[in-house]
C-alpha positions in Angstrom: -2.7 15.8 -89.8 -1.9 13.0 -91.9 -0.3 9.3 -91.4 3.0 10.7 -91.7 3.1 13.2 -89.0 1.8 10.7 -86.9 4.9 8.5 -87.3 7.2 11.5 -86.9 5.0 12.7 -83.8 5.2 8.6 -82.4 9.1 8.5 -83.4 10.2 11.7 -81.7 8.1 10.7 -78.4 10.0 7.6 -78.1 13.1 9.0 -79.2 12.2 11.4 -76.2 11.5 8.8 -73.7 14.3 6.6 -74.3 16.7 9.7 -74.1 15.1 10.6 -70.9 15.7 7.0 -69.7 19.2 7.0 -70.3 19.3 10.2 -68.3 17.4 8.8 -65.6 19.8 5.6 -65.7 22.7 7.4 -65.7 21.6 9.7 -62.9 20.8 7.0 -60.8 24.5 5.3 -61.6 26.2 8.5 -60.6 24.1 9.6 -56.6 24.9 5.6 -56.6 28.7 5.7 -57.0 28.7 8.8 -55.0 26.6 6.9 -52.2 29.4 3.4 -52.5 32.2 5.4 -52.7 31.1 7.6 -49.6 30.2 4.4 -47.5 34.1 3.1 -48.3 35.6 6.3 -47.1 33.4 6.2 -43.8 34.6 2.5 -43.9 38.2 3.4 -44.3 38.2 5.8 -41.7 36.1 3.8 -38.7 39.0 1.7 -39.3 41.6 4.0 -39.0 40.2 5.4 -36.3 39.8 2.2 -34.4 43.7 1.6 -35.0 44.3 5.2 -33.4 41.6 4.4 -30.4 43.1 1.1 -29.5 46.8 2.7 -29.6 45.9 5.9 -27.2 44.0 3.4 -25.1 47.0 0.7 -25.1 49.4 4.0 -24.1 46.8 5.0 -21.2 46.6 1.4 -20.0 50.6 1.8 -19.7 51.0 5.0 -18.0 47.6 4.2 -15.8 49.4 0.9 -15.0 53.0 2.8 -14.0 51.2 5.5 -11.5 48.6 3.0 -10.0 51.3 0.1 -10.1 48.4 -2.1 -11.2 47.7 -3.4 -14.4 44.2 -4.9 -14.3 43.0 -1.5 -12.4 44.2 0.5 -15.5 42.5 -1.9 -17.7 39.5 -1.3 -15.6 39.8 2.2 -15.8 40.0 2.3 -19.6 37.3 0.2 -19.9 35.1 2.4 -18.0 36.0 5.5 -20.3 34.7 3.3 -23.4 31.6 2.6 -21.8 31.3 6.0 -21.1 32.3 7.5 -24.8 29.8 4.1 -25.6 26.9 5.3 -23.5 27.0 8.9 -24.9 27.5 7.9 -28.6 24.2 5.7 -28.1 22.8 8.5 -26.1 23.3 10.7 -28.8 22.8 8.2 -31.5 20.1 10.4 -33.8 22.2 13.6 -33.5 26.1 11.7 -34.2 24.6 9.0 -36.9 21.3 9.0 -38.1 20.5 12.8 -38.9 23.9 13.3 -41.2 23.3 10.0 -42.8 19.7 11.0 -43.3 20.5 14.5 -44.1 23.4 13.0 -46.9 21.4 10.8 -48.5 17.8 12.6 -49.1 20.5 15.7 -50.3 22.3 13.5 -53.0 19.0 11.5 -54.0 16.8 14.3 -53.6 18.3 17.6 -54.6 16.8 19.4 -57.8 18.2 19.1 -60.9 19.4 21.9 -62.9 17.9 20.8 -66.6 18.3 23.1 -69.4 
């Protein structure tokens, strides 16, 4: 080979590299807007959710307070149902929060690629 084809051989590899670059960058832009946008709809709906808790709990307060004729014991009451729904959402912690959010994220950072 001869001085030339070594500059076409050099030229091609970097053309190569920097395309493979740019797919690697752009890759890593998209799993990452899929990643941000997911953590803004989990966002959006813990706070919905926490909206519709508060209401059903403001509503079982009420009709706890009309059949026991005491406020503070339906408050107490209430409370003692979060604590519970708290204690079994901690209990259960890996199962409800960590395996799906594991499971989601080594599936969009990890999946193979499909190159042609």
């Amino acid at each position: 080979m001869n001085e030339i084809d070594y500059k076409k051989l050099l030229a091609e590899a970097r053309r190569f590299f920097s395309l493979e670059w740019n797919y690697t960058k752009l890759t890593a832009v998209e799993k990452m807007a899929i990643l941000l946008s997911s953590i803004a709809f989990v966002g959006v709906v813990f706070i919905i959710c926490a909206f519709i808790l508060q209401l059903l709990f403001s509503a079982l307060i009420s009709v706890l307070a009309e059949a026991l004729g005491c406020t503070w014991g339906a408050q107490l009451i209430a409370v003692g149902i979060l604590l519970v729904l708290l204690l079994v959402v901690f209990a259960f912690k890996r199962q409800l929060i960590v395996d799906p959010v594991a499971r989601f994220v080594s599936k969009l950072f990890l999946k193979p690629e499909d190159k042609e």
